[in-house]
C-alpha positions as CSV (number, residue, x, y, z in Angstrom):
1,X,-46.0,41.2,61.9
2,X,-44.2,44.2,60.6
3,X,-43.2,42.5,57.5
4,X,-46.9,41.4,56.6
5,X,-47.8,45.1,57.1
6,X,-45.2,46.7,55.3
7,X,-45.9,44.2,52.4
8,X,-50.0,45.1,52.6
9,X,-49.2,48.6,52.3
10,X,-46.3,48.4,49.0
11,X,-49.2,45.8,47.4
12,X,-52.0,48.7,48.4
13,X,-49.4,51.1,46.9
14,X,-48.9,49.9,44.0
15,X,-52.3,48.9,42.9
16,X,-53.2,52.9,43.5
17,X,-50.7,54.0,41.4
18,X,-51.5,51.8,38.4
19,X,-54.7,53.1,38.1
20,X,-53.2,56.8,38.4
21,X,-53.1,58.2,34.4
22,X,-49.4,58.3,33.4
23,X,-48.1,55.3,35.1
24,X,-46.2,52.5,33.6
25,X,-43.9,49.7,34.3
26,X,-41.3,48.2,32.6
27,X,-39.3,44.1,32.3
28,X,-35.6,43.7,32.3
29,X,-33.4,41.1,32.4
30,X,-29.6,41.5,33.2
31,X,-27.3,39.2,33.9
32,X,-23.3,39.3,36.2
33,X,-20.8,37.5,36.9
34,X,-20.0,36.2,40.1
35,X,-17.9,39.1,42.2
36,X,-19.6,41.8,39.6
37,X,-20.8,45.0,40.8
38,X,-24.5,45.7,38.9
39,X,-26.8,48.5,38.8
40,X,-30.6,47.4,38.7
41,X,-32.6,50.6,37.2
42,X,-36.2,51.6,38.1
43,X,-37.1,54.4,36.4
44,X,-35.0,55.1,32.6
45,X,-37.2,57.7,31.3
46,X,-35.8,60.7,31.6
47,X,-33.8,62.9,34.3
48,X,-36.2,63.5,37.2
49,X,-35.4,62.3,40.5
50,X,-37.6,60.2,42.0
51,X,-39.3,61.4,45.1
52,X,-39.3,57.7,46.7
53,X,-38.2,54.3,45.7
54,X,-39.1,51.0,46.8
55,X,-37.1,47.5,46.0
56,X,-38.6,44.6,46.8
57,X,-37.4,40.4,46.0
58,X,-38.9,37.5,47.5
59,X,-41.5,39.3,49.5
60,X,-39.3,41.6,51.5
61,X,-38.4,45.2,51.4
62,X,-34.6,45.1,50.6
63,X,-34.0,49.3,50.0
64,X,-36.3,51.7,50.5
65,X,-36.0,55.9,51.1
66,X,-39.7,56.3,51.3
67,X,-42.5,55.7,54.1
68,X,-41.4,52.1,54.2
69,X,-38.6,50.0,55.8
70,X,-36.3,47.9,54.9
71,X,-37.0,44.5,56.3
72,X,-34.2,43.8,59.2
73,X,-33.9,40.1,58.2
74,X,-33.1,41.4,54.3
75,X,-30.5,44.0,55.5
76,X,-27.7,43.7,53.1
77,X,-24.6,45.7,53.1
78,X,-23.8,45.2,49.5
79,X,-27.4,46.9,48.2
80,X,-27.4,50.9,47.9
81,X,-29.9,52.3,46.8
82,X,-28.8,55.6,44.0
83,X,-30.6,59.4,44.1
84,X,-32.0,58.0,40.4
85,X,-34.0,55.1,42.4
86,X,-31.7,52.0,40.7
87,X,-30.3,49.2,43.0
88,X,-26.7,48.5,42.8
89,X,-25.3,45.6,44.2
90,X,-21.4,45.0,44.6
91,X,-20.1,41.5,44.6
92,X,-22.9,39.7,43.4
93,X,-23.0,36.2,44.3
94,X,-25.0,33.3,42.8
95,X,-28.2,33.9,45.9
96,X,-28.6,37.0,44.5
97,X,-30.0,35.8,40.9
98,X,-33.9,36.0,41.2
99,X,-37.0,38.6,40.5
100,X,-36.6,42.2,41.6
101,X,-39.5,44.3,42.1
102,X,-39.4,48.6,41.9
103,X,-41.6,51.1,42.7
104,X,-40.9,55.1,42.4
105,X,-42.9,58.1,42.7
106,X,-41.9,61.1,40.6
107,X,-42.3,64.3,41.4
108,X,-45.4,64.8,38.8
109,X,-47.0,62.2,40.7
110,X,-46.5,59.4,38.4
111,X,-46.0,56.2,39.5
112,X,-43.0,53.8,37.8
113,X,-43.0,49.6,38.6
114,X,-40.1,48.1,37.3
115,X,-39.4,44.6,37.0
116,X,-36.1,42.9,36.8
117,X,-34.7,39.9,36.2
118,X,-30.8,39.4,37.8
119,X,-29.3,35.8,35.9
120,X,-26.2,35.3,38.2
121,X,-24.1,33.0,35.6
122,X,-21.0,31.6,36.3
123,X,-18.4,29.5,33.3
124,X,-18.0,27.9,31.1
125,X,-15.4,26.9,33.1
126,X,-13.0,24.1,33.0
127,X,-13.3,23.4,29.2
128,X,-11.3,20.5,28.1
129,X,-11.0,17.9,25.1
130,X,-9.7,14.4,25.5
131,X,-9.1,12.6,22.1
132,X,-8.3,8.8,23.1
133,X,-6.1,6.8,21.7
134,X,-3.3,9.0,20.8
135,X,0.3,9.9,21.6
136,X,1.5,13.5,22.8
137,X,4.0,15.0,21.1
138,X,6.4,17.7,23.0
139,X,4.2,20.6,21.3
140,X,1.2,19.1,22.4
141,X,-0.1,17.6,19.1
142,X,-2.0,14.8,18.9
143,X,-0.8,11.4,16.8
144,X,-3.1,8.9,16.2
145,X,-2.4,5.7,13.4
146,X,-4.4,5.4,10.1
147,X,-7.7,2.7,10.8
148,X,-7.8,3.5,14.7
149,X,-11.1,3.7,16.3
150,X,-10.9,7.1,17.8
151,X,-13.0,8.7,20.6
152,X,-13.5,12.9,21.8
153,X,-14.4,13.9,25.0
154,X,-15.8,17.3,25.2
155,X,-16.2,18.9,29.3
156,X,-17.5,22.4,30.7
157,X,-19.5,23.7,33.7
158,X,-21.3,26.6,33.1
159,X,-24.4,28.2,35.1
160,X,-27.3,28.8,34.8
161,X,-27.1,26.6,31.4
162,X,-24.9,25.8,28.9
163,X,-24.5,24.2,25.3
164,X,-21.4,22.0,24.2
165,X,-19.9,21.9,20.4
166,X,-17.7,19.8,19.1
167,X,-16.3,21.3,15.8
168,X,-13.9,20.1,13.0
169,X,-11.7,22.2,10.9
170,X,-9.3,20.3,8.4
171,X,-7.3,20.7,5.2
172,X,-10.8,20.6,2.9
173,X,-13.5,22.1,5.3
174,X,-13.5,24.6,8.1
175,X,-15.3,24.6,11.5
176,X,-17.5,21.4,11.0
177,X,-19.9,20.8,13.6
178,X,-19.9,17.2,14.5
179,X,-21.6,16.8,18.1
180,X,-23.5,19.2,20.3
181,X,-25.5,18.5,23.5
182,X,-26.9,21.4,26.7
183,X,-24.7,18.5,29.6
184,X,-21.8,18.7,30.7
185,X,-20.0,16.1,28.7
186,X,-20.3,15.5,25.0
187,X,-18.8,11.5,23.7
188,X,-17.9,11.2,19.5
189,X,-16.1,8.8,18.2
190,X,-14.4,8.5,14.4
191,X,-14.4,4.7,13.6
192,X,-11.3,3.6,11.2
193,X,-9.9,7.1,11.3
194,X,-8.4,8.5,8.1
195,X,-6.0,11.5,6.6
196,X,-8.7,13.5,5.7
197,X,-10.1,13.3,9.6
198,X,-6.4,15.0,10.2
199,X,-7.3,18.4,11.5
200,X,-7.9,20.9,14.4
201,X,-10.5,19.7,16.6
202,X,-12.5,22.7,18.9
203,X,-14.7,22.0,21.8
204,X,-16.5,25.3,22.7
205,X,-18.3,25.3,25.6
206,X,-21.2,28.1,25.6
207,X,-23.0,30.3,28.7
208,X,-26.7,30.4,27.3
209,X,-27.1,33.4,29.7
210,X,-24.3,35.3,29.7
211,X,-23.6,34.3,26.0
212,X,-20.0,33.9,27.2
213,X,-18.0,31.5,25.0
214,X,-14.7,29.3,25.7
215,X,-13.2,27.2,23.4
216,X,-10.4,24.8,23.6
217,X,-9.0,23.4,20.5
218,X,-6.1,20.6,20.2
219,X,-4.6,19.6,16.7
220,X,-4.5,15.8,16.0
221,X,-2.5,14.3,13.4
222,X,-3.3,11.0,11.5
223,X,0.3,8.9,10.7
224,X,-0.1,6.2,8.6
225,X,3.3,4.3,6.3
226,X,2.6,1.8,3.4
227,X,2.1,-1.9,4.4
228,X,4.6,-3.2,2.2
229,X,8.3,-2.4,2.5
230,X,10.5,0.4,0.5
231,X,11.6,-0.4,-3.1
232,X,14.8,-0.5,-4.4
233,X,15.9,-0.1,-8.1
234,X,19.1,1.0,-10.4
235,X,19.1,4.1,-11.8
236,X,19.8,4.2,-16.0
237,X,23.5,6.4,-15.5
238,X,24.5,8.3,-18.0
239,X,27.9,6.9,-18.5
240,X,29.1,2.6,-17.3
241,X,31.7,4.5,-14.8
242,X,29.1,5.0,-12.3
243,X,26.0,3.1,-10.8
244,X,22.6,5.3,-9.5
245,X,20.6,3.3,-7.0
246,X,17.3,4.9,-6.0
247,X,15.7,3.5,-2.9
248,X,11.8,4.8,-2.5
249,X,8.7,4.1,0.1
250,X,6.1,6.5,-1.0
251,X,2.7,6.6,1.0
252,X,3.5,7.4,4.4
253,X,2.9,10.0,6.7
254,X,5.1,12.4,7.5
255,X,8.1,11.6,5.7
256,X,10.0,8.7,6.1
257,X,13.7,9.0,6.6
258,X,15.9,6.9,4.6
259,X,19.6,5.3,4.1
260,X,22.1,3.2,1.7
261,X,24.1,1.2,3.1
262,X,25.2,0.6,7.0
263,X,27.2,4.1,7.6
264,X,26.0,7.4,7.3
265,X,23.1,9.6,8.0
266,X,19.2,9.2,7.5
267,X,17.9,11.4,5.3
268,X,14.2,12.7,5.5
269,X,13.1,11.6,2.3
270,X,10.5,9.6,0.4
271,X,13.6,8.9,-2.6
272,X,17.0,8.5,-2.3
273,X,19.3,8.2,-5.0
274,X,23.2,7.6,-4.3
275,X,26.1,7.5,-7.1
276,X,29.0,5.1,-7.0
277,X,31.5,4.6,-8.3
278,X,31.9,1.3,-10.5
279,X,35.6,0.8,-9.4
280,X,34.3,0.4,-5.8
281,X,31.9,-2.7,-7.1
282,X,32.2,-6.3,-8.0
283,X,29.7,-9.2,-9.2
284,X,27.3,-10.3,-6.6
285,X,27.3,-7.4,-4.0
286,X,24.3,-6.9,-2.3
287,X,23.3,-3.0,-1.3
288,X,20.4,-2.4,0.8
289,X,18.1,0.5,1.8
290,X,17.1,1.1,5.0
291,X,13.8,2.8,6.3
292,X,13.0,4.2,9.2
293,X,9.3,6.0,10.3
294,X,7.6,6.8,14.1
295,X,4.7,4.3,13.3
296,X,7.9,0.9,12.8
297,X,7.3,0.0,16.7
298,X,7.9,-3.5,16.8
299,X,10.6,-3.4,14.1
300,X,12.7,-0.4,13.9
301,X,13.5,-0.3,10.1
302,X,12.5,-1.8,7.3
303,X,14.3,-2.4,4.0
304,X,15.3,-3.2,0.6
305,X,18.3,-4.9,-1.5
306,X,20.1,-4.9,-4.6
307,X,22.5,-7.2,-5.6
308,X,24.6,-6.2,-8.7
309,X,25.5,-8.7,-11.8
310,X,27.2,-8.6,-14.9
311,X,25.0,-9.2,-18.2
312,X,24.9,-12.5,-19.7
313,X,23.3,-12.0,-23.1
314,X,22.0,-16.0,-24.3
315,X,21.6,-16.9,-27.8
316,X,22.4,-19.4,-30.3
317,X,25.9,-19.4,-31.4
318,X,25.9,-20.8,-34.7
319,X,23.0,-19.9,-37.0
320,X,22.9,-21.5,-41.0
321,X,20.8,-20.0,-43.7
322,X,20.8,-20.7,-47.4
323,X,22.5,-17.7,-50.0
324,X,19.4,-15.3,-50.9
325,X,17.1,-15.4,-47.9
326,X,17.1,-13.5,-44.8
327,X,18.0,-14.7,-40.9
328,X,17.0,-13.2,-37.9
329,X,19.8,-13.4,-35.4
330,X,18.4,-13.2,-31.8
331,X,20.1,-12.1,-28.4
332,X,18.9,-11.9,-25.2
333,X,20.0,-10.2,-22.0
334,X,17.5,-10.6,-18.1
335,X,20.3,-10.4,-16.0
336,X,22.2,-8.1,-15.6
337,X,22.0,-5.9,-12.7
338,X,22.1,-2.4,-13.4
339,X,20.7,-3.0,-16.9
340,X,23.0,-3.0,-19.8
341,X,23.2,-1.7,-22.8
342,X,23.1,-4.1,-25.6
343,X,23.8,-4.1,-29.2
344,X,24.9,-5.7,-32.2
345,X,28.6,-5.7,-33.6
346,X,30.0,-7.7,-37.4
347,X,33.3,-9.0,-37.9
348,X,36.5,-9.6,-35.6
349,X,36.6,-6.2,-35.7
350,X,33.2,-5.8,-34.2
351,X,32.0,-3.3,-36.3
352,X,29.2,-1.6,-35.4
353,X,25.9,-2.4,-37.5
354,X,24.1,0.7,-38.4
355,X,20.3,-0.2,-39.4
356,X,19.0,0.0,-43.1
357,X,17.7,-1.4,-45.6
358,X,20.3,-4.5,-45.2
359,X,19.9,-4.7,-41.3
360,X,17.3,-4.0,-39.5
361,X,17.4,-3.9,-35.2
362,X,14.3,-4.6,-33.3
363,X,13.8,-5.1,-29.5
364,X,10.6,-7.7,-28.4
365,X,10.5,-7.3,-24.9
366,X,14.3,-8.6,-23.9
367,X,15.3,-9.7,-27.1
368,X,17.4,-7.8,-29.4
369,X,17.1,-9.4,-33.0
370,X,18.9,-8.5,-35.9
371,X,17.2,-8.9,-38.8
372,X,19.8,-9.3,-42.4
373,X,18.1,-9.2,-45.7
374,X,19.3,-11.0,-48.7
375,X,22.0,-12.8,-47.5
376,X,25.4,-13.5,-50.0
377,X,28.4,-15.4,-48.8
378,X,30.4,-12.3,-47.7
379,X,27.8,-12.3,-44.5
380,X,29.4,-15.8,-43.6
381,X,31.1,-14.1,-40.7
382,X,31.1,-13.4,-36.7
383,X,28.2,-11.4,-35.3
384,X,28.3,-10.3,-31.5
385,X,25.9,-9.2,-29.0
386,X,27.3,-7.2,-26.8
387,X,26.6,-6.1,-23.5
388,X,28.1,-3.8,-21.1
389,X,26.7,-2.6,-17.7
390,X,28.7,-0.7,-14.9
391,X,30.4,-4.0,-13.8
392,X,31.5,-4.7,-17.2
393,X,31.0,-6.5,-20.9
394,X,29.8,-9.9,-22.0
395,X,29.6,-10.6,-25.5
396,X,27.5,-13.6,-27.1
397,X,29.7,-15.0,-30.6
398,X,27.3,-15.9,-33.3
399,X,28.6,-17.9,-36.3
400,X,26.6,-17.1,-39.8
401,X,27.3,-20.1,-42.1
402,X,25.7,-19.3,-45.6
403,X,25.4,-22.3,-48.0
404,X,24.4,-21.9,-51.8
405,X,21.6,-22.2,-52.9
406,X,22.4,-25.9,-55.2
407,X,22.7,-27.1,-52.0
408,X,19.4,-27.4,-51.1
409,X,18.6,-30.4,-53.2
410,X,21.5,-32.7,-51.9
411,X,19.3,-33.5,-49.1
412,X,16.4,-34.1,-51.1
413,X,18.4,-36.4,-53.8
414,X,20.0,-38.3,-51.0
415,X,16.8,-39.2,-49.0
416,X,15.6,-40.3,-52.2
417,X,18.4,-42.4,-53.0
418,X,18.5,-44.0,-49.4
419,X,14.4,-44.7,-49.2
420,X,14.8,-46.1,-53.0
421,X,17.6,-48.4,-51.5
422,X,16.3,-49.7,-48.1
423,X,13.2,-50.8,-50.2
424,X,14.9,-53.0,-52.8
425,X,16.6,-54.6,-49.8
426,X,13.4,-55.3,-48.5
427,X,12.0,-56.9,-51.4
428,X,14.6,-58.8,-51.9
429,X,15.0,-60.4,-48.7
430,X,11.0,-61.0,-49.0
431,X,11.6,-62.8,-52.0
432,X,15.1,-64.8,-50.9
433,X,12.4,-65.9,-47.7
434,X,9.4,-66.5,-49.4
435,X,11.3,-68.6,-51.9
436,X,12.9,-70.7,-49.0
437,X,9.7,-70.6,-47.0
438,X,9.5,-74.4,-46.7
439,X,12.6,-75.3,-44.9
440,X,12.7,-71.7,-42.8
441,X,9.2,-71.6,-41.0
442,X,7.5,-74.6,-40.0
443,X,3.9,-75.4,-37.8
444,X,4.6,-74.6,-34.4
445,X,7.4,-72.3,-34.5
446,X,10.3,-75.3,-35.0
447,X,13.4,-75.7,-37.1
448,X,14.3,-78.0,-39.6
449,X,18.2,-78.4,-39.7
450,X,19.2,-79.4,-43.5
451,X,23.0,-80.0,-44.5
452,X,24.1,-77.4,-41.3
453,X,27.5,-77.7,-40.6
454,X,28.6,-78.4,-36.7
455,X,27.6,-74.8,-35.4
456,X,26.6,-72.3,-32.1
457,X,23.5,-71.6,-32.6
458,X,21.6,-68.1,-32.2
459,X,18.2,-67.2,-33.0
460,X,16.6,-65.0,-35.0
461,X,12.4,-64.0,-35.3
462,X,11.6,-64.9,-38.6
463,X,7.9,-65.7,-40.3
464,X,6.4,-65.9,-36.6
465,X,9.1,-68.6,-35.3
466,X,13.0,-68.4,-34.9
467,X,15.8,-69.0,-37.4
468,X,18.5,-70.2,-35.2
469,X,21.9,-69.0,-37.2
470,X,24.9,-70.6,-36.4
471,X,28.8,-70.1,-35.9
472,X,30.9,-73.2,-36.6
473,X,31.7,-75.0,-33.0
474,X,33.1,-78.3,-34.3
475,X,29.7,-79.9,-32.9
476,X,27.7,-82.2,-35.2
477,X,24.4,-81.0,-36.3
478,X,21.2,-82.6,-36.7
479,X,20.5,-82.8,-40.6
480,X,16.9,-83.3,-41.6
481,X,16.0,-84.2,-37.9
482,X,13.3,-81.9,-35.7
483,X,15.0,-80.9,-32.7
484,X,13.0,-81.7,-29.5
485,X,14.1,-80.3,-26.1
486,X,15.8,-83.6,-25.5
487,X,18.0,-83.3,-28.4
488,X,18.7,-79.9,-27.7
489,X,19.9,-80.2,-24.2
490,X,22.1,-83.3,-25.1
491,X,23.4,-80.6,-27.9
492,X,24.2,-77.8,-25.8
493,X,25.8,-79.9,-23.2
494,X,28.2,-81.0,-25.3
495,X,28.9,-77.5,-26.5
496,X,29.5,-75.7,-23.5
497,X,32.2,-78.7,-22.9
498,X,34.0,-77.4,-26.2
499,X,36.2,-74.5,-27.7
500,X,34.5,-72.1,-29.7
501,X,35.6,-71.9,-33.2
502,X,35.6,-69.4,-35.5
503,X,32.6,-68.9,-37.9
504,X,32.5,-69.9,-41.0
505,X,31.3,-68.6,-43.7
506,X,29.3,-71.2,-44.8
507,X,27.9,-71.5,-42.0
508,X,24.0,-69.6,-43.4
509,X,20.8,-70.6,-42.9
């Protein structure tokens, strides 16, 4: 009942003094923290002291130094009420955010109403990031793998409100926004993560009220190694004393660390090139790379080999070329292993050839060729290709045989001479036939035997049937008969029970 009264008469109170000339009232907000000490102010205007001040919040009296009292049920130890008519209240908690209500009389009768607004806020607190999937390094970074589908989680409390932000801040842009939202949790996810998402990632959690900001920012880095496997390759030296292998994997993330050989240390590189020496090598030795990076889980390394051969320059040995013209001689050299260095040499001397106008030294693709204009008979000697790598020298011998020039019509002359021959021979034994025609070829293919001497027969395809021609056996033949299968059985019977004898020469048919 008191309340209600005391309230009637501040309502009364303050509806006089608003109509008094002079009066005003004022709006504030202010915000604390929880366990804050704030000062609420009434009257700012100037340096008088109030004659009476009045605070009021949720409809009870809470200070007052004038003709009304404090409500007993809104006593509160922490409230004081200053000389100057402000409220200060030590170790605010969150029940004391609301609406304040002040009312002061100064001493020239003027009237002041105050209203304030107290924001108790509290956070952010609790800010995190959670990036997901991804491996933790001993400082903390972050390692993901090149094509992973990659999610953030961004958490804060704050109160009254708050806002989330998930920023970005890489090697080609700087604090990126990429996600914001006023909850409590904020969700992003990179699909097929790349290098260039390789970066400092920032979730800042904000205090709309209190404009309080706390950020939390983790570093994530993006690995990533090439899909193939490192490449291994001689090394052009400088002298054949010494070989340079260079083993290379270029394209991953960080540096790979490599290795020749079984012994020895890796070495944190993206190229390695060793030196050895030749002595310490043979033909067919295989030397292999090996390659190590944090992303080879299943396998532990991967590598590369090189196995080392001697050159083998190919050619044709023995090359001939008329007197006057020019030859191309032609070596090639694919397999040696490292590559050697080839070249031509003249004479049993080996003599180096110098190009000019005489020889001329051209490479097409493997093949050295040496060209030599105008050839004379003293260039009827050796040639050698030569090759010589670290493991040693191969040499291909080329014979130039130079004929003169006269020769070139002996070939001619005697192809003549031998088609001019075989085709008198062939007319003649057309005309020796066709002359003899009627005891040679008969209808049907059969043979008529005339003055024959005792004979083995053989045969022979002649004008569509056979000539049988015989080697004396000492068996009697059939003169001027045709020979039926009969006959000829009865023949050959009594051959096969014979001697052979030696043809004779009159024996034709």
């Amino acid at each position: 009942m008191n309340t209600v009264a005391s309230l009637a008469l501040l309502q009364l109170f303050l509806s006089a003094a608003a109509t008094v000339s002079g009066n005003f009232s004022t709006e504030t907000v202010q915000s604390a923290a929880p366990g804050d000490v704030v000062l609420l102010q009434c009257y700012t205007g100037g340096n008088l002291t109030p004659v009476w001040t009045t605070w009021m919040k949720g409809g009870h009296i809470i200070a007052s130094n004038g003709e009304l009292h404090v409500d007993s049920s809104a006593k509160d130890p922490r409230l004081t009420l200053e000389l100057n008519g402000s409220l200060s209240i030590s170790k605010v908690t969150s029940e004391d955010t609301g609406s304040f209500l002040c009312s002061s009389r100064l001493p020239d009768n003027r009237t002041i109403n105050a209203h304030v607004l107290l924001q108790v806020t509290s956070g952010p607190y609790n800010v995190t990031t959670v990036i997901y999937p991804a491996v933790v390094l001993p400082n903390r970074t972050l390692v993901t793998e090149k094509g992973e589908s990659v999610s953030f989680k961004c958490s804060a409390w704050s109160s009254p409100s708050q806002q989330l932000n998930l920023t970005f801040s890489g090697a080609s842009n700087n604090n990126t926004s990429l996600a914001f939202t006023p909850l409590t949790f904020l969700n992003y996810t990179i699909k097929d993560i790349q290098p260039s998402n390789q970066g400092v990632y920032t979730c800042s959690a904000l205090n709309t009220v209190s404009n309080r900001v706390v950020n939390d920012s983790t570093e994530l880095l993006v690995y990533y190694i090439p899909s193939g496997h490192p490449d291994c390759m001689p090394v052009q030296a400088q002298n054949s004393s010494s070989v340079q292998l260079n083993c290379s994997w270029f394209g991953a993330y960080p540096t790979p660390q490599l290795r020749w050989g079984k012994d020895g240390d890796f070495q944190v590189t993206d190229s390695l090139v060793v030196s050895l020496n030749s002595s310490t090598l043979k033909d067919g030795q295989t030397l292999t790379c090996m390659a190590r990076h944090e992303l080879l889980k299943n396998e532990r390394e991967r590598s590369c080999s090189i196995t080392l051969s001697l050159p083998y320059p190919a050619g044709e040995p023995m090359v001939s070329v008329l007197e006057g013209t020019n030859v191309t001689l032609s070596c090639r050299e694919i397999t040696a292993v490292p590559a050697a260095n080839t070249m031509w040499r003249k004479g049993q001397s080996q003599e180096p050839i110098v190009p000019g106008p005489k020889y001329i030294l051209s490479m097409q693709g493997p093949d050295l060729k040496l060209t030599i204009v105008n050839i004379s008979m003293y260039d009827e000697v050796y040639y050698f290709c030569r090759s010589e790598n670290a493991l040693g020298v191969r040499e291909l011998e080329v014979f130039l045989t130079v004929k003169a020039s006269s020769s070139a019509y002996t070939g001619a002359v005697i192809g003549v001479f031998i088609a001019v021959l075989i085709t008198g021979c062939a007319f003649i034994v057309a005309k020796i036939l066709y002359s003899r025609r009627h005891t040679i070829c008969l209808g049907g293919g059969f043979i008529v035997w005339d003055n024959l001497e005792p004979c083995l027969f053989t045969s022979k395809l002649v004008c569509g049937g056979f000539v049988l021609h015989s080697f004396c056996s000492g068996i009697p033949a059939f003169p001027g008969k045709l020979r039926t299968e009969e006959t000829w059985w009865t023949w050959w019977t009594r051959m096969m029970s014979r001697s052979f004898k030696t043809p004779s020469p009159d024996c034709l048919l």
